[in-house]
mmCIF file as Biopython writes it, N, C-alpha, C and O atoms, coordinates in Angstrom:
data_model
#
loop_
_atom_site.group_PDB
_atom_site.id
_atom_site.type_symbol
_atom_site.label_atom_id
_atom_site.label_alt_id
_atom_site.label_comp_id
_atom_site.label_asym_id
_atom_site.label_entity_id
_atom_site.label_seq_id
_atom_site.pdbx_PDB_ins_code
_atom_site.Cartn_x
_atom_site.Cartn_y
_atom_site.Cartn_z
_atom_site.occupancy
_atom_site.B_iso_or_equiv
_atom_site.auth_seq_id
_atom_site.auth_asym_id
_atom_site.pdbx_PDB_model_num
ATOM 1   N N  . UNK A ? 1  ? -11.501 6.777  -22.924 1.0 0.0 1  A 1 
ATOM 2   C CA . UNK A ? 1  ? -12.006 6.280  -21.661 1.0 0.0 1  A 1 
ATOM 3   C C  . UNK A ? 1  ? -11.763 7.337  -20.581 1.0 0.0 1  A 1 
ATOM 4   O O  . UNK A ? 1  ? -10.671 7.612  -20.084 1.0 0.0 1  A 1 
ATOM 5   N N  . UNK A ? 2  ? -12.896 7.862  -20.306 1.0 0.0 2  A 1 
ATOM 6   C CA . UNK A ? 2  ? -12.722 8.623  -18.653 1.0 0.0 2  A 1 
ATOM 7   C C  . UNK A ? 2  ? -12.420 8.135  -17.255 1.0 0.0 2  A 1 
ATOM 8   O O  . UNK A ? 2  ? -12.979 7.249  -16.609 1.0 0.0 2  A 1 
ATOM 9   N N  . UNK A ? 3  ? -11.238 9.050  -16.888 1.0 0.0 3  A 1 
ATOM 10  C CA . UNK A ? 3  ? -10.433 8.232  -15.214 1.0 0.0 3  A 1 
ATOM 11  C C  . UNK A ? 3  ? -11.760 8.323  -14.358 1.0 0.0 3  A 1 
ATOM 12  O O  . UNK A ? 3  ? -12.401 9.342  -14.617 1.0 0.0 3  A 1 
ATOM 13  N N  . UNK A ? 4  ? -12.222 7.653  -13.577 1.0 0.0 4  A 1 
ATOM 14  C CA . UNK A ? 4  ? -12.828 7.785  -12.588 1.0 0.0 4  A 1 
ATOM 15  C C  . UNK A ? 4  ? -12.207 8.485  -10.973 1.0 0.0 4  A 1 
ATOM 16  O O  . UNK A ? 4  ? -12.744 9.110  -10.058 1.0 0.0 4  A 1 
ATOM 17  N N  . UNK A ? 5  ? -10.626 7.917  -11.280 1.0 0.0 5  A 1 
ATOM 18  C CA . UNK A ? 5  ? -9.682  8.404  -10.287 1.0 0.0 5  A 1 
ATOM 19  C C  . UNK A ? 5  ? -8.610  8.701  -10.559 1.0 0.0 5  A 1 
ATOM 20  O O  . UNK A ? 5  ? -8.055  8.071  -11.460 1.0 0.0 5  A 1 
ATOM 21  N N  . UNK A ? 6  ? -7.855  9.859  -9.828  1.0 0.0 6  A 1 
ATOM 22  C CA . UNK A ? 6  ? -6.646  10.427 -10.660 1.0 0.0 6  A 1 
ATOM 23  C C  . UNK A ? 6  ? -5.757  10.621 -9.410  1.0 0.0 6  A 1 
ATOM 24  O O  . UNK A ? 6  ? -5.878  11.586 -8.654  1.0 0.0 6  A 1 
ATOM 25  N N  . UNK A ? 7  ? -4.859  9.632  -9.254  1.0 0.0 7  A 1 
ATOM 26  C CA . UNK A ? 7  ? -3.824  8.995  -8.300  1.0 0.0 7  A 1 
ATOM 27  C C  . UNK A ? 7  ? -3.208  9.907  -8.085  1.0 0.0 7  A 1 
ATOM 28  O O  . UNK A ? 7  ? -3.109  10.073 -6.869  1.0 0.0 7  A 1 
ATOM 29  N N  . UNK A ? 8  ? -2.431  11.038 -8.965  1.0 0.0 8  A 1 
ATOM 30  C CA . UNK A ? 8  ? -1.543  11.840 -8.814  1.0 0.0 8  A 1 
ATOM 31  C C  . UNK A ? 8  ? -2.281  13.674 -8.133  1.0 0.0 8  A 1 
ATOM 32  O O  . UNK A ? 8  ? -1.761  14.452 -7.333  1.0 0.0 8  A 1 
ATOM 33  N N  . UNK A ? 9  ? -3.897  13.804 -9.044  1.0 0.0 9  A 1 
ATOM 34  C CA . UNK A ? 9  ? -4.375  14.875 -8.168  1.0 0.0 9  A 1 
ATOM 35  C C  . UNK A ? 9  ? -4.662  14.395 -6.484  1.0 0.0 9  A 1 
ATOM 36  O O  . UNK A ? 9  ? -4.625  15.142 -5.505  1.0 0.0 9  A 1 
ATOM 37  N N  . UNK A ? 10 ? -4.872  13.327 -6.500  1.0 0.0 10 A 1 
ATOM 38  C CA . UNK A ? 10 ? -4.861  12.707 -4.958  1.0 0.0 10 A 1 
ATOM 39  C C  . UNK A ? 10 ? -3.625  13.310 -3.799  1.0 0.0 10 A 1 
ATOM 40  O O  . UNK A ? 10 ? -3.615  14.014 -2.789  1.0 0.0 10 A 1 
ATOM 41  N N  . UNK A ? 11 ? -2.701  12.606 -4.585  1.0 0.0 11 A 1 
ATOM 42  C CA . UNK A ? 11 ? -1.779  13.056 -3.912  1.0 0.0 11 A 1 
ATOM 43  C C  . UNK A ? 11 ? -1.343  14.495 -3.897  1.0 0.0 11 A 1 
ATOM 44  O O  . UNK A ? 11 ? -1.185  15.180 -2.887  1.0 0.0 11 A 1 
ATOM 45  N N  . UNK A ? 12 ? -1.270  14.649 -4.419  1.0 0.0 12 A 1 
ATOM 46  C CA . UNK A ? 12 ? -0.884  16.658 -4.766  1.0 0.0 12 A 1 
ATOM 47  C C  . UNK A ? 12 ? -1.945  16.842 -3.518  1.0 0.0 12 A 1 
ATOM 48  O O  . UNK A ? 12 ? -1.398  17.030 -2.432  1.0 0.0 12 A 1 
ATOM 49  N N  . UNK A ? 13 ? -3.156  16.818 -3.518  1.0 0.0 13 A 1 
ATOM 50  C CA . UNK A ? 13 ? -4.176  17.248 -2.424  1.0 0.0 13 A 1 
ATOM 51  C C  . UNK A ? 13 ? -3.776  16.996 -1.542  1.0 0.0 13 A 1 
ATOM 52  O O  . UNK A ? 13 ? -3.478  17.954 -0.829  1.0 0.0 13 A 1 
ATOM 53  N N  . UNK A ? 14 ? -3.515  15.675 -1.021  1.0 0.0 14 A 1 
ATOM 54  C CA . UNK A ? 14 ? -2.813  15.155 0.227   1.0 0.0 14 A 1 
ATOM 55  C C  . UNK A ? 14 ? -1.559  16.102 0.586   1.0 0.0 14 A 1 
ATOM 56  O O  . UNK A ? 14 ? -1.560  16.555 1.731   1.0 0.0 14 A 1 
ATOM 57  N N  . UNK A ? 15 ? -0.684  16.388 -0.107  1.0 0.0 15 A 1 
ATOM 58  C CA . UNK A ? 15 ? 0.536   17.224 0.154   1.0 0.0 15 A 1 
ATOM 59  C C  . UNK A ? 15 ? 0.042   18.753 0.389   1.0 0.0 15 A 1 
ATOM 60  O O  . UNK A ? 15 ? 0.630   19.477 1.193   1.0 0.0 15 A 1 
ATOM 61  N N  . UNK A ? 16 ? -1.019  19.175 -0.326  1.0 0.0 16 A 1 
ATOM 62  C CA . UNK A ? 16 ? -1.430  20.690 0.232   1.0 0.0 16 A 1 
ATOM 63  C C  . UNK A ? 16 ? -2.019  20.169 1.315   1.0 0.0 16 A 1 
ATOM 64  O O  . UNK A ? 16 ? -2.660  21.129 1.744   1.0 0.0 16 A 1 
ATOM 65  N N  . UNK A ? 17 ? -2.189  19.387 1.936   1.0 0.0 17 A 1 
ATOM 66  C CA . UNK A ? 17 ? -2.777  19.474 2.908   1.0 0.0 17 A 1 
ATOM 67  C C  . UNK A ? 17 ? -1.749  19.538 4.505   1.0 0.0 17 A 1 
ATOM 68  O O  . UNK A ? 17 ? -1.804  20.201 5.540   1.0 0.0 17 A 1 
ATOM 69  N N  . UNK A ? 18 ? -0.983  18.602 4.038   1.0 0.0 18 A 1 
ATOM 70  C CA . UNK A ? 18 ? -0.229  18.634 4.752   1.0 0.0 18 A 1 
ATOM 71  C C  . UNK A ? 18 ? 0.673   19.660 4.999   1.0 0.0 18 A 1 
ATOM 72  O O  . UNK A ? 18 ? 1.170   19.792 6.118   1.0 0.0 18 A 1 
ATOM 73  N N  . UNK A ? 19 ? 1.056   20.738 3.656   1.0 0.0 19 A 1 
ATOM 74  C CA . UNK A ? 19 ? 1.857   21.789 3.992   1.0 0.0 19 A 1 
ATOM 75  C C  . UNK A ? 19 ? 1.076   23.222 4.496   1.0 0.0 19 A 1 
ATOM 76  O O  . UNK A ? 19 ? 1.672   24.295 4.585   1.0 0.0 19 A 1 
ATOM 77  N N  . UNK A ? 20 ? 0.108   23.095 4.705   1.0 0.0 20 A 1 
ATOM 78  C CA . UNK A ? 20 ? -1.584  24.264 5.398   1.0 0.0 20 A 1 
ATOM 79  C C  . UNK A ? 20 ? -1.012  23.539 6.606   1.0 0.0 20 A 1 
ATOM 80  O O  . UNK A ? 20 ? -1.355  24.511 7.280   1.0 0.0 20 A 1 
ATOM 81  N N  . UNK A ? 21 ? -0.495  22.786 7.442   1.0 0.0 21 A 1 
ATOM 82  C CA . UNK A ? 21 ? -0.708  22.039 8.394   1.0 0.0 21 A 1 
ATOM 83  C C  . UNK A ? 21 ? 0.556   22.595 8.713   1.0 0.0 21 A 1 
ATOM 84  O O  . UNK A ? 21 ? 0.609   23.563 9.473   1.0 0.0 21 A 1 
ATOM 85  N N  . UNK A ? 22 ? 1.267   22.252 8.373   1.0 0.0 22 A 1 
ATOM 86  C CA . UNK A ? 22 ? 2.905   22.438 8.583   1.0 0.0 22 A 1 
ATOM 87  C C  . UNK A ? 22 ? 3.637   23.910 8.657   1.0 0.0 22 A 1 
ATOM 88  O O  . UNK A ? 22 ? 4.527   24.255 9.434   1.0 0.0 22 A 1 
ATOM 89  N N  . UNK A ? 23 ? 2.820   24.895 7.324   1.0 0.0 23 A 1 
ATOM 90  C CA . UNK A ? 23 ? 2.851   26.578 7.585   1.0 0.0 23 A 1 
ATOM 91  C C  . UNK A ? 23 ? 2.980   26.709 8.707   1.0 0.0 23 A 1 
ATOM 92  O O  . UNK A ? 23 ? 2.173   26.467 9.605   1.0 0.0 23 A 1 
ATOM 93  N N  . UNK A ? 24 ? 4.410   27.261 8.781   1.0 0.0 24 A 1 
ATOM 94  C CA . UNK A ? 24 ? 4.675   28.091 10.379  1.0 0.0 24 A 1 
ATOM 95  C C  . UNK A ? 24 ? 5.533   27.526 11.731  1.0 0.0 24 A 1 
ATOM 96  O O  . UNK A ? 24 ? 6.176   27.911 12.708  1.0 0.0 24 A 1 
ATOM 97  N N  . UNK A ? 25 ? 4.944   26.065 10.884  1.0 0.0 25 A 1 
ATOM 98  C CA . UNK A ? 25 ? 5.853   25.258 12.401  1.0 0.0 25 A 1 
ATOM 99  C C  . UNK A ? 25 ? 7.240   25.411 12.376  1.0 0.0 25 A 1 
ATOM 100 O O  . UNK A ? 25 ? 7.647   25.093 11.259  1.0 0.0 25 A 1 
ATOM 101 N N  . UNK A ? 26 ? 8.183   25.775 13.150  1.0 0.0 26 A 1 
ATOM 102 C CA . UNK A ? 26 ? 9.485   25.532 13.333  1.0 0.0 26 A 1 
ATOM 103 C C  . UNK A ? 26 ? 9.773   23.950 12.963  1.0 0.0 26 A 1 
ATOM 104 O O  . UNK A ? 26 ? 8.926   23.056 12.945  1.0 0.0 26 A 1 
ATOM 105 N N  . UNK A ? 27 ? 11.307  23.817 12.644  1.0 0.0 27 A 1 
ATOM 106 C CA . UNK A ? 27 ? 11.977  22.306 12.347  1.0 0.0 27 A 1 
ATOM 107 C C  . UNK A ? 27 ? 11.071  21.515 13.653  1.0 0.0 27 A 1 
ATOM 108 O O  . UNK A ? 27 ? 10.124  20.746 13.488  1.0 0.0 27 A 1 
ATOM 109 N N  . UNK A ? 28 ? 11.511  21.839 14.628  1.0 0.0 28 A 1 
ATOM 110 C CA . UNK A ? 28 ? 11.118  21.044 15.477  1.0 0.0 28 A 1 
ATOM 111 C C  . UNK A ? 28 ? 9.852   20.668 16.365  1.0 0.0 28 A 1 
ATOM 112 O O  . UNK A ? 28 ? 9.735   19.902 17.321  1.0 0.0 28 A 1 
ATOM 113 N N  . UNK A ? 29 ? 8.821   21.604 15.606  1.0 0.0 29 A 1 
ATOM 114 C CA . UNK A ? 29 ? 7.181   21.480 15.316  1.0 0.0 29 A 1 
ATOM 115 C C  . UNK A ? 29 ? 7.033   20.265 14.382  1.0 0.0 29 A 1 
ATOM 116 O O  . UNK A ? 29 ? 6.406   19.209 14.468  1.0 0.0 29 A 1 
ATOM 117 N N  . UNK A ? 30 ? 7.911   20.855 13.384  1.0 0.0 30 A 1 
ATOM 118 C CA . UNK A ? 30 ? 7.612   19.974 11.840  1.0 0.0 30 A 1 
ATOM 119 C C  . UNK A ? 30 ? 8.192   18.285 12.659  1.0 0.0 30 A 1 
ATOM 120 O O  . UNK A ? 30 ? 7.506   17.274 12.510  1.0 0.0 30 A 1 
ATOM 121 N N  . UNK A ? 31 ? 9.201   18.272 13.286  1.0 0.0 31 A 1 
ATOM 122 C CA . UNK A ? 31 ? 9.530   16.907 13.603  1.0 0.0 31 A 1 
ATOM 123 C C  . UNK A ? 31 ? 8.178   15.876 14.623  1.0 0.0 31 A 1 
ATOM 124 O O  . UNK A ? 31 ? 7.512   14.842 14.563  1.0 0.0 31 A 1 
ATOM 125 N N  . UNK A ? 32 ? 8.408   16.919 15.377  1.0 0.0 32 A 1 
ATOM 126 C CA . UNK A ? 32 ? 7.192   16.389 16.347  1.0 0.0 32 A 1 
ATOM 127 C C  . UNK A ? 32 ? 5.879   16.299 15.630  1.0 0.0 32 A 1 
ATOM 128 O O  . UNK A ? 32 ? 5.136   15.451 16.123  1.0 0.0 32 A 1 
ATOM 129 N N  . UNK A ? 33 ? 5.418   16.912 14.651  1.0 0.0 33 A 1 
ATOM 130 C CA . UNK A ? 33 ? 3.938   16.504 13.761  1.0 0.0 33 A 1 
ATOM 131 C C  . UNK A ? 33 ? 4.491   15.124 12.788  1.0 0.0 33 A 1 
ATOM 132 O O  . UNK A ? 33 ? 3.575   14.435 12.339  1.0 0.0 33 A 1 
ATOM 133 N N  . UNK A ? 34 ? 5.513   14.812 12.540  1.0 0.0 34 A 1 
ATOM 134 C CA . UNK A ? 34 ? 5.951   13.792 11.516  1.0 0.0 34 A 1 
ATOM 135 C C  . UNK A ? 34 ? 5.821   12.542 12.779  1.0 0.0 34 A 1 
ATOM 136 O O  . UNK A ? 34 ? 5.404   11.394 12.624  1.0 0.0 34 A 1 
ATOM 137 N N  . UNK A ? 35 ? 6.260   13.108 13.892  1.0 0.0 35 A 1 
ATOM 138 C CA . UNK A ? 35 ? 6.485   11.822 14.395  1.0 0.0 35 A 1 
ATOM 139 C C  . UNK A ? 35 ? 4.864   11.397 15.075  1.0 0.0 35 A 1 
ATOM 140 O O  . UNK A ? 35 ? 4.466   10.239 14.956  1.0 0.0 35 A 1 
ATOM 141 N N  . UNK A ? 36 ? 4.245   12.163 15.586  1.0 0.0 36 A 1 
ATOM 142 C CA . UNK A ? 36 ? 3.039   11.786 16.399  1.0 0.0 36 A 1 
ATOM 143 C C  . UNK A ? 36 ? 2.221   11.118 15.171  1.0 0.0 36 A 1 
ATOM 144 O O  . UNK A ? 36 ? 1.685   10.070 15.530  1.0 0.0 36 A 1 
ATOM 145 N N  . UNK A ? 37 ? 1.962   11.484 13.681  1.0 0.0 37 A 1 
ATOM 146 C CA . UNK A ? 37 ? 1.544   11.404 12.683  1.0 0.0 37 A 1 
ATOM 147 C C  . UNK A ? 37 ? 2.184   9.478  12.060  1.0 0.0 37 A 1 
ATOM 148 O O  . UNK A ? 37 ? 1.639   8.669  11.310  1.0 0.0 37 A 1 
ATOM 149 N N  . UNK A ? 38 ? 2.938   9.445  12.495  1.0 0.0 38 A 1 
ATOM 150 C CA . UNK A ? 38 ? 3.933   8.300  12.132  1.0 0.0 38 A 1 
ATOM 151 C C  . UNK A ? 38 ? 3.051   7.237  13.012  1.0 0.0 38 A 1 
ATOM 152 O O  . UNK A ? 38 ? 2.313   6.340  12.605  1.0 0.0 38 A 1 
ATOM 153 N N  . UNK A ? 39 ? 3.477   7.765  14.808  1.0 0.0 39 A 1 
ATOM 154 C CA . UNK A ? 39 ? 2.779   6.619  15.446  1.0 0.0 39 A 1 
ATOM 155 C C  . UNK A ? 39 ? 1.483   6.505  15.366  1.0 0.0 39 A 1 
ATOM 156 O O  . UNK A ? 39 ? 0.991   5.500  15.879  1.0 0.0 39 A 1 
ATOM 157 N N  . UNK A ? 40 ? 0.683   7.386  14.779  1.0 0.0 40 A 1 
ATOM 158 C CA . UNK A ? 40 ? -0.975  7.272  14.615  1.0 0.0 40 A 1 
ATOM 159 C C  . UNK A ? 40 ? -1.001  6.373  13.333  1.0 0.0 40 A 1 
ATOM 160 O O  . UNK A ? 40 ? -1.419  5.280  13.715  1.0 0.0 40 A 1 
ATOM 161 N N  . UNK A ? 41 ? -0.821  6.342  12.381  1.0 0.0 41 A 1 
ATOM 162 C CA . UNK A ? 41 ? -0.427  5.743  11.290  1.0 0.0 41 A 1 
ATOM 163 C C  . UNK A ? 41 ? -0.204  4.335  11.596  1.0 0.0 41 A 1 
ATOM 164 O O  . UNK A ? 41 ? -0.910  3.440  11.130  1.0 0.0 41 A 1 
ATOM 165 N N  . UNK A ? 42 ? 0.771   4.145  12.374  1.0 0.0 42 A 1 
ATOM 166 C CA . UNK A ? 42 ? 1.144   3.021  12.737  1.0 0.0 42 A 1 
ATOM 167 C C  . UNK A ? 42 ? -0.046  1.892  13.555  1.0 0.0 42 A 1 
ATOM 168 O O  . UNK A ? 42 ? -0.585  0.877  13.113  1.0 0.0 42 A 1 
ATOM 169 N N  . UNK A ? 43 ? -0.123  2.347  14.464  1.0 0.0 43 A 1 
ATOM 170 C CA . UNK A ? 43 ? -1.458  1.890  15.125  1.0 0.0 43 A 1 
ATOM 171 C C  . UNK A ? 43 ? -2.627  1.942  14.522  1.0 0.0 43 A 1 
ATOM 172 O O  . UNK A ? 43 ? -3.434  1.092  14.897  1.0 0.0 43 A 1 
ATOM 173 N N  . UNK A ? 44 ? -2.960  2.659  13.723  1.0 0.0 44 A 1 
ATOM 174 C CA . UNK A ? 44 ? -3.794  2.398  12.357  1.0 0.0 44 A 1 
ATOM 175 C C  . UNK A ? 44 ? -3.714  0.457  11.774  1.0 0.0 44 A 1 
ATOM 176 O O  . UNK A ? 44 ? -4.534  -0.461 11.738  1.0 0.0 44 A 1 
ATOM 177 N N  . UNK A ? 45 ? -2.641  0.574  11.509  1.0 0.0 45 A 1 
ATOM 178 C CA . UNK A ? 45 ? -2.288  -0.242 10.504  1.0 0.0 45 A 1 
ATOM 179 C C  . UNK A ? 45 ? -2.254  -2.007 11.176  1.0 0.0 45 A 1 
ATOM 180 O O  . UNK A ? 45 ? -2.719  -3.106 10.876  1.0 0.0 45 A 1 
ATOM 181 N N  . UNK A ? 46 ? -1.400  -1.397 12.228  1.0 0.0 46 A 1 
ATOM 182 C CA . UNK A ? 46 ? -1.658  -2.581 13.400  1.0 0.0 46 A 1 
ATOM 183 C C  . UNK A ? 46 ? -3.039  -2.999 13.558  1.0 0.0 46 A 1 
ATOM 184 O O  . UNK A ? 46 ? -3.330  -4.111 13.118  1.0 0.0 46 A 1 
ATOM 185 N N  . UNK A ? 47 ? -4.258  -2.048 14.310  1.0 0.0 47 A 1 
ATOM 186 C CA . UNK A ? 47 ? -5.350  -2.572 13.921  1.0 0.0 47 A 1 
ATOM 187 C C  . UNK A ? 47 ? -6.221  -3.230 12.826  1.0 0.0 47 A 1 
ATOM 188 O O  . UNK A ? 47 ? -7.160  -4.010 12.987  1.0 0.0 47 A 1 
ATOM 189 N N  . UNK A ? 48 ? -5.773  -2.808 11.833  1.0 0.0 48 A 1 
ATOM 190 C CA . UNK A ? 48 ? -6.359  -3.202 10.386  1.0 0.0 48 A 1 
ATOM 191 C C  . UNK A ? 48 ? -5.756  -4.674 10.089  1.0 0.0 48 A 1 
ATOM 192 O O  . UNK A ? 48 ? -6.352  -5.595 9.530   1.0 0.0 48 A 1 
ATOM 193 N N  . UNK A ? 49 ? -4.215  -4.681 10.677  1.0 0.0 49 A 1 
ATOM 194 C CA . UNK A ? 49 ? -4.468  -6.132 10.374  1.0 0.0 49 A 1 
ATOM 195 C C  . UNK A ? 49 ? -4.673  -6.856 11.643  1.0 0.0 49 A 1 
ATOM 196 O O  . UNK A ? 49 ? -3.885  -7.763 11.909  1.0 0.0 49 A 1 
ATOM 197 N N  . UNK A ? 50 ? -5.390  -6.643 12.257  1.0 0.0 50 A 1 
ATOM 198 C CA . UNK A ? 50 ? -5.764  -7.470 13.301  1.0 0.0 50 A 1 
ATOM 199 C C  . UNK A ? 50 ? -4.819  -7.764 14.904  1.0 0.0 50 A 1 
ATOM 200 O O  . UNK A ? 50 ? -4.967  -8.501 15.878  1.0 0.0 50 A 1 
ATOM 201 N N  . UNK A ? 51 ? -3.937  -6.835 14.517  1.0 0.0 51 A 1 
ATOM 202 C CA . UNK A ? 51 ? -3.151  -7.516 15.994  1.0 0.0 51 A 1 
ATOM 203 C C  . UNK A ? 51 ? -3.367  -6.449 17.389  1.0 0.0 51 A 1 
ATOM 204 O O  . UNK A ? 51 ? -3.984  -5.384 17.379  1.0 0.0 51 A 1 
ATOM 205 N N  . UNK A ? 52 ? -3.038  -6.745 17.937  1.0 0.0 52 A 1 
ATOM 206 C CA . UNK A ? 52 ? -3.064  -5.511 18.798  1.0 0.0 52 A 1 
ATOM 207 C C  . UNK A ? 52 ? -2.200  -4.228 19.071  1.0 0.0 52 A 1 
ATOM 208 O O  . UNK A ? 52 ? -0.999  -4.439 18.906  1.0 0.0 52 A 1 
ATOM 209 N N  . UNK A ? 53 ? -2.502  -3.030 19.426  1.0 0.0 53 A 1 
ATOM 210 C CA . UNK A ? 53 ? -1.719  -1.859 19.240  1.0 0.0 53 A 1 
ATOM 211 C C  . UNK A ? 53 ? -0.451  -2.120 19.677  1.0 0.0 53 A 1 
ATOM 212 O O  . UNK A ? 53 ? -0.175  -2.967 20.526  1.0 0.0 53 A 1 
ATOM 213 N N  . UNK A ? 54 ? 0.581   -1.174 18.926  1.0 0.0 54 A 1 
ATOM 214 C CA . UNK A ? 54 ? 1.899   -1.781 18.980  1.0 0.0 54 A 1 
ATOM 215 C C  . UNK A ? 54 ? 1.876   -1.188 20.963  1.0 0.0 54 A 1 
ATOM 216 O O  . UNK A ? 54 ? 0.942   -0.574 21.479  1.0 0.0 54 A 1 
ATOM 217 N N  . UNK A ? 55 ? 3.149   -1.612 21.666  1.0 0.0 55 A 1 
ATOM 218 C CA . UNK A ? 55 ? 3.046   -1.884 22.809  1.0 0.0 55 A 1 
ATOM 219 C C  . UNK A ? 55 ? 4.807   -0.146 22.999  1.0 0.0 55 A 1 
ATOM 220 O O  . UNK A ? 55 ? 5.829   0.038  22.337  1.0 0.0 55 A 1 
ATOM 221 N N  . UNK A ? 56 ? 4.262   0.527  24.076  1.0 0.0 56 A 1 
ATOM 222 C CA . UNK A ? 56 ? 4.871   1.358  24.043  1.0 0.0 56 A 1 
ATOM 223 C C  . UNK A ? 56 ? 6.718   0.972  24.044  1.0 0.0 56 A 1 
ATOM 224 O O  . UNK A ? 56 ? 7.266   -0.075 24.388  1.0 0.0 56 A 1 
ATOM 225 N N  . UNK A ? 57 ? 7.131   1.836  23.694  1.0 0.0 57 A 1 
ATOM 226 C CA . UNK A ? 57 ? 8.917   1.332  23.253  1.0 0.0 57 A 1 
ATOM 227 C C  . UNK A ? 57 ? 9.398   0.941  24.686  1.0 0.0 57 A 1 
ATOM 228 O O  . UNK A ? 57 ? 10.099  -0.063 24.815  1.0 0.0 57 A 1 
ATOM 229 N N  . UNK A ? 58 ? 8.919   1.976  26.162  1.0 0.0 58 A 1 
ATOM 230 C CA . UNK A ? 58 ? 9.487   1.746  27.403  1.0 0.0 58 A 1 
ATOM 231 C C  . UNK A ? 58 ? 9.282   0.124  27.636  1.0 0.0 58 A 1 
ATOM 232 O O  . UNK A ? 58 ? 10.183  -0.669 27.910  1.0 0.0 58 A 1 
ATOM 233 N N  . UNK A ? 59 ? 7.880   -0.180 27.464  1.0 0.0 59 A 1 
ATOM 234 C CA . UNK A ? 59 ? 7.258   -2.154 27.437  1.0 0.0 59 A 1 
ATOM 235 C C  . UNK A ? 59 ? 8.200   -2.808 26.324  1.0 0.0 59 A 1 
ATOM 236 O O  . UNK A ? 59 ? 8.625   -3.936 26.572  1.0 0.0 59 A 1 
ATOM 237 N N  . UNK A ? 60 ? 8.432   -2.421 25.558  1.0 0.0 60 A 1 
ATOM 238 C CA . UNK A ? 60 ? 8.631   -2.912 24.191  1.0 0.0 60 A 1 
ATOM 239 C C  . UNK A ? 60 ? 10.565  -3.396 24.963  1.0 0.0 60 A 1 
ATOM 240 O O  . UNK A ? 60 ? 11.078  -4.515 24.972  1.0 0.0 60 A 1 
ATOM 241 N N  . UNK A ? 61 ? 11.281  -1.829 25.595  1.0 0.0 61 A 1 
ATOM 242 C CA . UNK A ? 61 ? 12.385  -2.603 25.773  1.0 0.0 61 A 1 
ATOM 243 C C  . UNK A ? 61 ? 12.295  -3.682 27.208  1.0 0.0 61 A 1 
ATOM 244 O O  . UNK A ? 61 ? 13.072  -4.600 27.471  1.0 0.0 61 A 1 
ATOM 245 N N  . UNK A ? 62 ? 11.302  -3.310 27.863  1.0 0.0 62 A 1 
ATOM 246 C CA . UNK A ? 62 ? 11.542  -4.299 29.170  1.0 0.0 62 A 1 
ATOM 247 C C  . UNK A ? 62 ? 11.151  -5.796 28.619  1.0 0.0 62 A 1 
ATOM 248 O O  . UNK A ? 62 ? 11.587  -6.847 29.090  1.0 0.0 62 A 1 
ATOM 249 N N  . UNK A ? 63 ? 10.402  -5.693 27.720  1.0 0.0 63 A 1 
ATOM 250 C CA . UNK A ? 63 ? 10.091  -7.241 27.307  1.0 0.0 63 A 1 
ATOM 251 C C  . UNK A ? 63 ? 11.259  -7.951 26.600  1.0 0.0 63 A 1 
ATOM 252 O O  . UNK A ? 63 ? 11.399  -9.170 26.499  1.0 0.0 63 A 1 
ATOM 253 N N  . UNK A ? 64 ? 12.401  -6.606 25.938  1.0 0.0 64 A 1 
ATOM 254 C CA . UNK A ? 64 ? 13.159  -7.467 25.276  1.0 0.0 64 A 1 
ATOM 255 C C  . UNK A ? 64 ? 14.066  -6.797 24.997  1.0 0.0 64 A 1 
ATOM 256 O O  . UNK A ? 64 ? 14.104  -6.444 23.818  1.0 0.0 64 A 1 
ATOM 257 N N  . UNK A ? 65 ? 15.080  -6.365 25.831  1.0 0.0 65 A 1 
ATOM 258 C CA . UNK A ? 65 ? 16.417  -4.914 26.052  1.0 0.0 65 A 1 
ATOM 259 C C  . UNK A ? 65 ? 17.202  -5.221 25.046  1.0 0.0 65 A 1 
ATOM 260 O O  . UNK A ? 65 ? 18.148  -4.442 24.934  1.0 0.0 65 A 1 
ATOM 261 N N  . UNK A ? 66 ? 17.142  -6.452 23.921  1.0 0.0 66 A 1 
ATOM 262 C CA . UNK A ? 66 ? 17.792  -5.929 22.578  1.0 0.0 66 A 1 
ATOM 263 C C  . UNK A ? 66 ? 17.169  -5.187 21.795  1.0 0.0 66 A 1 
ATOM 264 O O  . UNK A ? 66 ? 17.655  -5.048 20.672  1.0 0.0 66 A 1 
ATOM 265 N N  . UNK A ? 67 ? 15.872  -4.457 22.139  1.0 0.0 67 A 1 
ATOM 266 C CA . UNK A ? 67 ? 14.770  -3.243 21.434  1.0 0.0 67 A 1 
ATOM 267 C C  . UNK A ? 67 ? 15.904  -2.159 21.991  1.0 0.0 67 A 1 
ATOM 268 O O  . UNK A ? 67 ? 16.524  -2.083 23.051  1.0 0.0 67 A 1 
ATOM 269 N N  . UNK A ? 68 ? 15.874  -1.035 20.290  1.0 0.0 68 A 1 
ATOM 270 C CA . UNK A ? 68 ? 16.759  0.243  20.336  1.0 0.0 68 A 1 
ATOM 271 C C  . UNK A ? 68 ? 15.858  0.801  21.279  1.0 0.0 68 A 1 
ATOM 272 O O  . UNK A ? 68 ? 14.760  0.331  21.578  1.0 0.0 68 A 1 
ATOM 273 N N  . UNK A ? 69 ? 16.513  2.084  21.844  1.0 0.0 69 A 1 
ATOM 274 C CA . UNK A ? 69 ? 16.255  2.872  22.743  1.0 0.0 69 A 1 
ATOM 275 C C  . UNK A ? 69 ? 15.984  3.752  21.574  1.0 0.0 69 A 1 
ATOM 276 O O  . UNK A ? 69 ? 15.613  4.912  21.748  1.0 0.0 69 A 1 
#
């Protein structure tokens, strides 16, 4: 039986992709692309299931100052 899809060349692709992206950046390039990448992701996901975009952390603690800083 022939794969139609191959989960693991997927990913391998996904990871060269990401390290063409990452070539060059200092630690703290590399942190700041993980993190902006994180909250895009995130708000992705929020939309998909229907709720609304998560609400920035500064809103997030005034609505409710047991939210980490």
């Amino acid at each position: 039986m022939k794969k139609t899809f191959d989960c693991v060349a997927m990913k391998q692709r996904g990871a060269q992709a990401i390290y063409r992206q990452i070539a060059g950046m200092t630690p703290t390039q590399q942190l700041e692309y993980w993190q902006k990448h994180t909250r895009a992701l995130k708000r992705r996901q929020q939309v998909q299931r229907g709720a609304t975009v998560l609400p920035s952390r500064k809103r997030a603690r005034a609505a409710n100052p047991r939210v980490a800083a």
